[in-house]
C-alpha positions as CSV (number, residue, x, y, z in Angstrom):
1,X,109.8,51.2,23.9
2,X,106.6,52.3,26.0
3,X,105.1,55.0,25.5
4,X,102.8,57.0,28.2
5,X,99.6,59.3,27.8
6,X,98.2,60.9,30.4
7,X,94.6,60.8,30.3
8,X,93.6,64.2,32.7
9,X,94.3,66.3,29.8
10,X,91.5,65.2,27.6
11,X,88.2,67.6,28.5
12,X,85.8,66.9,25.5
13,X,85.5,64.8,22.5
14,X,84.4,66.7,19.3
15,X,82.7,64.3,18.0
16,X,80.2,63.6,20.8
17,X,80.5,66.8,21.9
18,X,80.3,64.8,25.8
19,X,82.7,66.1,28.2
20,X,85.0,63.2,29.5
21,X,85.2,63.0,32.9
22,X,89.4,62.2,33.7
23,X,91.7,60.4,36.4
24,X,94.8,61.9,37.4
25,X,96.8,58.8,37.8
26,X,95.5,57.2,34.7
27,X,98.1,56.9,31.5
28,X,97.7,54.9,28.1
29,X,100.5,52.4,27.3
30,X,101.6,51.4,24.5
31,X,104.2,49.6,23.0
32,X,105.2,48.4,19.2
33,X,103.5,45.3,18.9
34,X,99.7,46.8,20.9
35,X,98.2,47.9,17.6
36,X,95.9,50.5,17.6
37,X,93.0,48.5,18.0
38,X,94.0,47.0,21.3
39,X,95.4,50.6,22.3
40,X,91.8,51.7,21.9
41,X,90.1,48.8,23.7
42,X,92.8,49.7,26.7
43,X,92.0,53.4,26.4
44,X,88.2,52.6,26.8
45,X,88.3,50.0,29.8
46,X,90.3,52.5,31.6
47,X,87.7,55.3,30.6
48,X,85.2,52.7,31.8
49,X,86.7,52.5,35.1
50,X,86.8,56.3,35.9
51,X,83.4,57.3,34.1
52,X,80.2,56.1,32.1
53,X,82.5,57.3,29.1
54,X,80.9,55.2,25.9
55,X,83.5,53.9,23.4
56,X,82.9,57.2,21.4
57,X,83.4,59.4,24.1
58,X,86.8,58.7,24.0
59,X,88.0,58.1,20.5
60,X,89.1,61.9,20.4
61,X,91.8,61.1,22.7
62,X,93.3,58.3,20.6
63,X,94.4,60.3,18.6
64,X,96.8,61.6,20.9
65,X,98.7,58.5,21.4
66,X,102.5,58.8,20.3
67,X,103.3,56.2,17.9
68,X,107.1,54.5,16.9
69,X,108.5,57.4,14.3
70,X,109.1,54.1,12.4
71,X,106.1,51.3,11.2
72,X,106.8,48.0,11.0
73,X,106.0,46.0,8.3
74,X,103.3,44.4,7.8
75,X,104.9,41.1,7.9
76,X,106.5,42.1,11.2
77,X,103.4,43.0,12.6
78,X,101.9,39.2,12.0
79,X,105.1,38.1,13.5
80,X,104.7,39.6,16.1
81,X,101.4,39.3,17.0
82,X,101.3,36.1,16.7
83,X,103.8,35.8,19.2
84,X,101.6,38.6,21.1
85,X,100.9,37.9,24.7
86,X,98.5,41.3,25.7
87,X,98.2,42.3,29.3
88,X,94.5,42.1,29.8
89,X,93.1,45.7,31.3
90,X,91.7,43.7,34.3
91,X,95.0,43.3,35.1
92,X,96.1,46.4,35.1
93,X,93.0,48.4,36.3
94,X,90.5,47.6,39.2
95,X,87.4,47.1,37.4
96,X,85.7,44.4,39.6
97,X,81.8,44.4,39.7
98,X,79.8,42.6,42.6
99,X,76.1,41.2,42.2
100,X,73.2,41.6,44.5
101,X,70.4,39.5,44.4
102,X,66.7,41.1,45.1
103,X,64.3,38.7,45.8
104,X,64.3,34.6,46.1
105,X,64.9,32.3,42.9
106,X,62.9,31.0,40.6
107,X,60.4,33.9,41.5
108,X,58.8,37.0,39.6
109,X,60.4,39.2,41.7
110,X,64.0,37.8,41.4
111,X,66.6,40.0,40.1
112,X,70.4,39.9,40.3
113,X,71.9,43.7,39.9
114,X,75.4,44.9,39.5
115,X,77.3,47.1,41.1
116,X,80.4,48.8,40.3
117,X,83.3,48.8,43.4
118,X,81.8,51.7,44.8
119,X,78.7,49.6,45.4
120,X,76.5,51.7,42.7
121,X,74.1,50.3,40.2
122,X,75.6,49.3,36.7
123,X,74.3,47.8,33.9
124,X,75.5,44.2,32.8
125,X,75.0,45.3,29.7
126,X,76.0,48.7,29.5
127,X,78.9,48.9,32.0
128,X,81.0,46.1,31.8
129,X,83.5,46.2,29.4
130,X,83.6,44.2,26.2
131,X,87.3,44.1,25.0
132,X,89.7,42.7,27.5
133,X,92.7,42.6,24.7
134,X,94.3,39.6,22.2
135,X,91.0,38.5,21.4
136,X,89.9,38.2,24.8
137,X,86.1,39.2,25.8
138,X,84.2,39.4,29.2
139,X,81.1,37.0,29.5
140,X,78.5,37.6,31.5
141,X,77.0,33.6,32.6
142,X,73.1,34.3,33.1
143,X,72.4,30.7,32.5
144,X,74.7,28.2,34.6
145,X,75.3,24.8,32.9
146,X,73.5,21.5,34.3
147,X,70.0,23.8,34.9
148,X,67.2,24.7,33.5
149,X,65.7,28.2,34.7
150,X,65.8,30.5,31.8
151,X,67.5,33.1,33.3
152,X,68.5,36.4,31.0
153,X,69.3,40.2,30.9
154,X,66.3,42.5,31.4
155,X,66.8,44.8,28.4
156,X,63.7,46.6,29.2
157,X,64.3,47.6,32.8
158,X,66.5,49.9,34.4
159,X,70.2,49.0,35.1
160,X,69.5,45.2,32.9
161,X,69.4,42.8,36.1
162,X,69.2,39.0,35.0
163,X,66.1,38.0,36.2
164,X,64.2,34.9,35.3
165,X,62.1,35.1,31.5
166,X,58.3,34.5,32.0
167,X,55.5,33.9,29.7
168,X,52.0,34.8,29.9
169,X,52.8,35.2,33.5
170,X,54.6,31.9,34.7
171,X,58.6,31.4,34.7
172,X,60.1,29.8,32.3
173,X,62.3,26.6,32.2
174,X,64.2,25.1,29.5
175,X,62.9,21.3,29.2
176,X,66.0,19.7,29.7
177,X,69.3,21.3,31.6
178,X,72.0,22.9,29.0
179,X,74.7,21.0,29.0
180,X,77.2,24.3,29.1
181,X,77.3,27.8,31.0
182,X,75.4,30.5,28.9
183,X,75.2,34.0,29.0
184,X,75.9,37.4,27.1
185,X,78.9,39.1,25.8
186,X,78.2,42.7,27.1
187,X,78.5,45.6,24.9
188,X,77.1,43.8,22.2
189,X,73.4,43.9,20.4
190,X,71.9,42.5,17.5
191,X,69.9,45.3,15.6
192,X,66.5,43.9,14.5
193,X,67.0,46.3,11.1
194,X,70.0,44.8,10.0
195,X,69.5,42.1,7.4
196,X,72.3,39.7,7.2
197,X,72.9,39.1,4.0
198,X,75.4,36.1,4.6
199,X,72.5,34.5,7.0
200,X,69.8,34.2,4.4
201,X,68.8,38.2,5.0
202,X,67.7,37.6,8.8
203,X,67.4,40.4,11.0
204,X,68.9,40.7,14.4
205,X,66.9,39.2,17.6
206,X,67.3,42.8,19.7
207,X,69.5,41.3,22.2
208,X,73.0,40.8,23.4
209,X,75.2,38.4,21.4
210,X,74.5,35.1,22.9
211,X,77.9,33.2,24.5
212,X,77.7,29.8,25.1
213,X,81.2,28.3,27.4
214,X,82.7,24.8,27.1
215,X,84.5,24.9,30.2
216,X,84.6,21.9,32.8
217,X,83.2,24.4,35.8
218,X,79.6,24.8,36.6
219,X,79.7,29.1,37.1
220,X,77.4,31.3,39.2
221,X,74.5,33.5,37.5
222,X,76.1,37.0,37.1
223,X,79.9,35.7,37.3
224,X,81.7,37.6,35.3
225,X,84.5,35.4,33.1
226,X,87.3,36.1,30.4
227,X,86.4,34.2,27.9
228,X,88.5,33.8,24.3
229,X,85.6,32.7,21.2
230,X,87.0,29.7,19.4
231,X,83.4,29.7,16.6
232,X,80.2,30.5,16.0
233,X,76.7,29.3,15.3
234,X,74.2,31.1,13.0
235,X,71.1,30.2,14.7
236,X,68.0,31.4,13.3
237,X,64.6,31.5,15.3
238,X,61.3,32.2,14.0
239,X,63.4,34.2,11.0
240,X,65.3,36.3,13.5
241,X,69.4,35.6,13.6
242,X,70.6,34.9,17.2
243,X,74.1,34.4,17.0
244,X,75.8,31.6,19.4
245,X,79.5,32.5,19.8
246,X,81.7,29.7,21.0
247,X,83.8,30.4,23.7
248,X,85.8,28.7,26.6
249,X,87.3,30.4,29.6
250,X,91.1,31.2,30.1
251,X,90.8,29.8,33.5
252,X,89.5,26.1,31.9
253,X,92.5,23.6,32.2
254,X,92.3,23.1,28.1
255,X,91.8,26.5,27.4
256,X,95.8,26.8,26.1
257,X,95.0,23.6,24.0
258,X,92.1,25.7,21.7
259,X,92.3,28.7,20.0
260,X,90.0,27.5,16.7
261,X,87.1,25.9,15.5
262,X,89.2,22.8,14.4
263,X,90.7,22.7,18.4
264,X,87.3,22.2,19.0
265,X,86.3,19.2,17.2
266,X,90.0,17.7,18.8
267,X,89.6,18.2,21.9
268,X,86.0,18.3,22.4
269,X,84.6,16.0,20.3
270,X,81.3,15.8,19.8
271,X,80.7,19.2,21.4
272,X,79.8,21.8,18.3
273,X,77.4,19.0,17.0
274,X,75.8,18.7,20.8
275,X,75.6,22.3,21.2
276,X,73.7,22.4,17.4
277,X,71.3,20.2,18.2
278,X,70.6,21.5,21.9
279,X,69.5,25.0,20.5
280,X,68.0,23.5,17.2
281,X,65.4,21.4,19.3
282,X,64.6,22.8,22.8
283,X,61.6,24.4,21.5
284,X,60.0,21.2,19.8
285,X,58.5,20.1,23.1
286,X,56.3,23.6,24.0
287,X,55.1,22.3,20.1
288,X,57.8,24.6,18.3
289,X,59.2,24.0,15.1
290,X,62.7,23.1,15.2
291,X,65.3,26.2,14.7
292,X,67.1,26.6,11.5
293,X,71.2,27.3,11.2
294,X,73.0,29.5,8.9
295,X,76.4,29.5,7.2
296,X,75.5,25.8,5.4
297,X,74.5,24.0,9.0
298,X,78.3,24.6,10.7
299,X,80.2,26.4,12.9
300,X,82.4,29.1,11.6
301,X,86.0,29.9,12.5
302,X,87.1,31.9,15.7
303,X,87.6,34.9,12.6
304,X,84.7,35.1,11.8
305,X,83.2,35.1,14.9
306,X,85.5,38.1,15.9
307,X,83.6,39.6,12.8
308,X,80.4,38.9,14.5
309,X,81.7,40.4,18.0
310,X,83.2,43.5,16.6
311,X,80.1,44.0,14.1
312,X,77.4,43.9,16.8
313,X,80.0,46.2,19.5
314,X,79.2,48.7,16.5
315,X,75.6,47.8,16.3
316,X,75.6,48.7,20.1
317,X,77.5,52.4,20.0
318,X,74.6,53.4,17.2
319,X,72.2,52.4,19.8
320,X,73.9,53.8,22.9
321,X,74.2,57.2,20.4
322,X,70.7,57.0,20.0
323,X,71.5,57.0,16.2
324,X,69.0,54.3,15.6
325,X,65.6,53.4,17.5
326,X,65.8,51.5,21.1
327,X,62.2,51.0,21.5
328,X,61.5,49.5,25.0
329,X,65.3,48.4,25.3
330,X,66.5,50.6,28.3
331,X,70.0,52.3,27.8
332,X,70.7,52.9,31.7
């Protein structure tokens, strides 16, 4: 059964008290097996793609959404999701992004922005939707794999354009090429007052939640990729807690062959341990000690990375809400 909400009814949400700007040819469906957390990551990518709407602008309307008279179990429910296959938002809404680049490479002055379809300045960061449905993300590649420019999101500057990271002045290069495409999940932040008490009490680095993709194709800086997280690595540099979620893209020719940690090790082998040791040394030639891991050295399940994606996606609504302190970060 399929049910359908219109969305140009909904003027305000209460809680925000931010007036929610509507499409007339919009509607919310759902069906028995789209639990309510998937109904509400649908309901914001489609806000996304009509307004700036932030994930609390719209939780009013959720509320609204007409559910079976009759609940499954919740035995049913596992059943059926397991057997789940979610129509991904992308593929129901147009929500492409295009990149401009300002500037040559490997420059000061380089910066790629985003633009939304009407050829308007977005944010990376901001703008382009986390949740695409079934445990699928969107990954933002700011690093491609086989090179060395360290290339990330400017939090500090208007609309977040990856640009190149400096220091005292000169770019920066990693000293050897990662071995795998690297980038951000967007929507995401790791608050630098949280202590995690499961990661020896370290706070978060102040950035995006670091994505690092195992797939057999080189990508392009700013390419935009669905991406499913399979683990995760508790990193921890110079005692701040820089999470490295594991990932691989659906479009990757094994992607149907992992879905865990333990897929991983089978049909990657060698891979988690590689990846480890990459990001534990890098820093030993500029005379760095070597980073430390969390979580006794190994890389957790694709659950408990979820619990790291959904966790920070929270950490990121307090800061978009302003309800704790964004310092220099810029929120446009």
């Amino acid at each position: 059964m399929v049910y359908l909400y219109p969305l140009n009814k909904i003027k305000r949400d209460t809680n925000t008290d931010k007036t929610i700007e509507t499409h007339q040819n919009i509607c919310l469906l759902a069906t028995h097996s789209l639990s309510l957390f998937q109904a509400r990551a649908l309901l914001m990518a489609m806000a996304a793609t009509v307004s700036t709407v932030r994930f609390s602008a719209v939780s009013a309307s959720l509320r609204r959404i007409r559910l079976p008279r009759t609940t499954p179990s919740a035995t049913s429910l596992r059943q059926r999701r397991r057997h789940l296959h979610f129509t991904s938002p992308s593929a129901l809404l147009k929500t492409d992004f295009k990149t401009e680049e300002v500037g040559q490479p490997e420059t000061l002055d380089y910066r790629v922005f985003f633009l939304d379809s009407g050829g308007k300045k977005v944010s990376p960061w901001h703008d382009v939707p986390l949740h695409l449905g079934d445990d699928v993300f969107n990954f933002i590649v700011e690093i491609p794999k086989e090179s060395s420019a360290k290339m990330e999101v400017a939090t500090d500057e208007a609309y977040t354009p990856i640009k190149q990271d400096t220091k005292k002045g000169k770019l920066r290069y990693y000293p050897y090429n990662i071995n795998w495409n690297y980038g951000l999940l967007p929507q995401t932040w790791e608050d630098p007052s949280f202590a995690n008490v499961e990661v020896e009490g370290a706070l978060g680095d102040n950035d995006p939640v670091d994505v690092v993709e195992i797939g057999d194709r080189k990508a392009k800086i700013g390419e935009i990729l669905k991406v499913k997280p399979l683990a995760a690595l508790a990193m921890i540099d110079e005692g701040e807690l820089d999470w490295k979620i594991i990932a691989i893209s659906l479009d990757d020719p094994r992607a149907s062959l992992v879905n865990d940690v333990n897929d991983v090790e089978k049909h990657f082998p060698g891979t988690l341990t590689a990846i480890r040791d990459w990001f534990r040394d890098y820093k030993i030639p500029d005379g760095k000690p070597a980073n430390q891991f969390g979580l006794g050295n190994k890389a957790a399940s694709k659950d408990y990375a979820l619990k790291v994606i959904k966790e920070t996606n929270e950490s990121w609504e307090k800061l978009m809400k302003r309800s704790v302190p964004s310092g220099e970060l810029s929120l446009a």
